[in-house]
N, C-alpha and C positions, 0 to 999 in steps of 0.2 A: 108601724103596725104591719104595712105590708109587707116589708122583707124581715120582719121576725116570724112570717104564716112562708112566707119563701124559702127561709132559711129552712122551717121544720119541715115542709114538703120534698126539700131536697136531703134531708139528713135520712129520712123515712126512705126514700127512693136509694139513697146510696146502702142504709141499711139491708133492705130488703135485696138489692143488687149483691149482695156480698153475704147474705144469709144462702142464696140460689145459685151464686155464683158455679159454674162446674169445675171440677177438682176440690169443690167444699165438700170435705168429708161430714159424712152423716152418720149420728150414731149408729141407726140404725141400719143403713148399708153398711158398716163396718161390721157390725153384730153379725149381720147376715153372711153377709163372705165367709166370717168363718165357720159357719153351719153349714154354707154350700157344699153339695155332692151324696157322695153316697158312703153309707158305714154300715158295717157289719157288727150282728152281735157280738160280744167278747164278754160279756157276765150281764148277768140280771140277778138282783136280790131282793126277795119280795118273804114277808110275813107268814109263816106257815102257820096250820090251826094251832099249834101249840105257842103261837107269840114271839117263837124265836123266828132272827130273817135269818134265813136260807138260800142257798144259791140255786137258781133255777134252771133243771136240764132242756135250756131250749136253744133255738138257733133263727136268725134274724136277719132284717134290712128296713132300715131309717136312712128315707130320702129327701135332701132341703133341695129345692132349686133357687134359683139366683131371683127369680121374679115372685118368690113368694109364697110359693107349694110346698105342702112336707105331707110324704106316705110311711105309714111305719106299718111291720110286718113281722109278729115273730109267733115263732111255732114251736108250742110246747111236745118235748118227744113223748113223752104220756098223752092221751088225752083227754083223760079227768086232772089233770093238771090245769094250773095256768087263773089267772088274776078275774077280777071282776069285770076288764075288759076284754074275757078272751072266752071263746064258744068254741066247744069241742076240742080244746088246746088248742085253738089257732084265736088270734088276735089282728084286724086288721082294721086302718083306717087312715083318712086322706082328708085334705083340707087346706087350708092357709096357715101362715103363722105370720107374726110380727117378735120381730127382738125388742124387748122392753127395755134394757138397758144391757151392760155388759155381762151380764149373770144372770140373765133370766129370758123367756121367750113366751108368748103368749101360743098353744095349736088351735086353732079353730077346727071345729069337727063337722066337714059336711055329709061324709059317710062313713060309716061303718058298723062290722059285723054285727056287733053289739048296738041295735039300733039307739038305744035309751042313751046314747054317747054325740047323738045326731045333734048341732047345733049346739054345745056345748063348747065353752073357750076350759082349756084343759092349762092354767100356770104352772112354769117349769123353771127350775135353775138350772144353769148348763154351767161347766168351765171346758176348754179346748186345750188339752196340750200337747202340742206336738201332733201325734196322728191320732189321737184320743178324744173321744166327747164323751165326758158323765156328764149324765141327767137325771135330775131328783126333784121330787114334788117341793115346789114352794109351800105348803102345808107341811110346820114341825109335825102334826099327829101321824101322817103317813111313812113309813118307813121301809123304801123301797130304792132303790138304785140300779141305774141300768149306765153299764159304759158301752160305746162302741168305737168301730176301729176303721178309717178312712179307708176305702178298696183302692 
């Protein structure tokens, strides 16, 4: 009995040593790398009053950092233009984020313009290619897409 309580205490210890091990890749440090840095808008398409999506005349910057931060920024050239999260054409807001898996990212929202946006976790699907990130509401209902372009 005592070296079968030996044996599990050491398979547990090797386990756990080899889950933390460093150079063990983690999902979500992987996730994250590839969001790290800085993009510039390149399209936004967002639902006009008449139901169709349209492509939006604005101009941007979405920021990941490596520890965990993401700021996003974009300014509609009209400004009675621009989404439900944007005041006066302008849209801004900062927080945390976590990579949920390979195709998706959680924003946490600690501020922004749009206060009603404050403490809200914001679900996203991302794909990366090459110098390119689209991002799209993980909710089918919304129908909205924003790509940006690696500076």
């Amino acid at each position: 009995m005592k070296s079968l309580l030996l044996l599990i205490i050491v398979l547990l210890c090797v386990g756990i040593a080899a889950h933390s091990a460093p150079g063990t890749p983690d999902r979500n440090t992987e996730g994250r790398n590839r969001l790290v840095g800085a993009w510039k808008l390149v399209s936004l398409e967002e639902p006009g009053a008449d139901g169709q999506v349209h492509r939006a005349d604005c101009t941007g910057m979405f920021v990941f950092t490596r520890d965990g931060k993401a700021s996003v920024q974009v300014m509609y050239r009209t400004a009675q233009s621009g989404s439900s999260y944007a005041q006066g054409g302008y849209e801004a807001s900062y927080g945390s984020y976590r990579v949920d898996d390979s195709s998706s990212f959680t924003f946490h929202i600690d501020g922004a313009l749009v206060r009603t946006l404050i403490g809200k976790d914001l679900k996203r699907r991302y794909e990366v290619s090459d110098n390119r990130l689209t991002v799209k509401p993980a909710n089918p209902n919304e129908h909205w897409k924003v790509v940006w372009e690696r500076y």
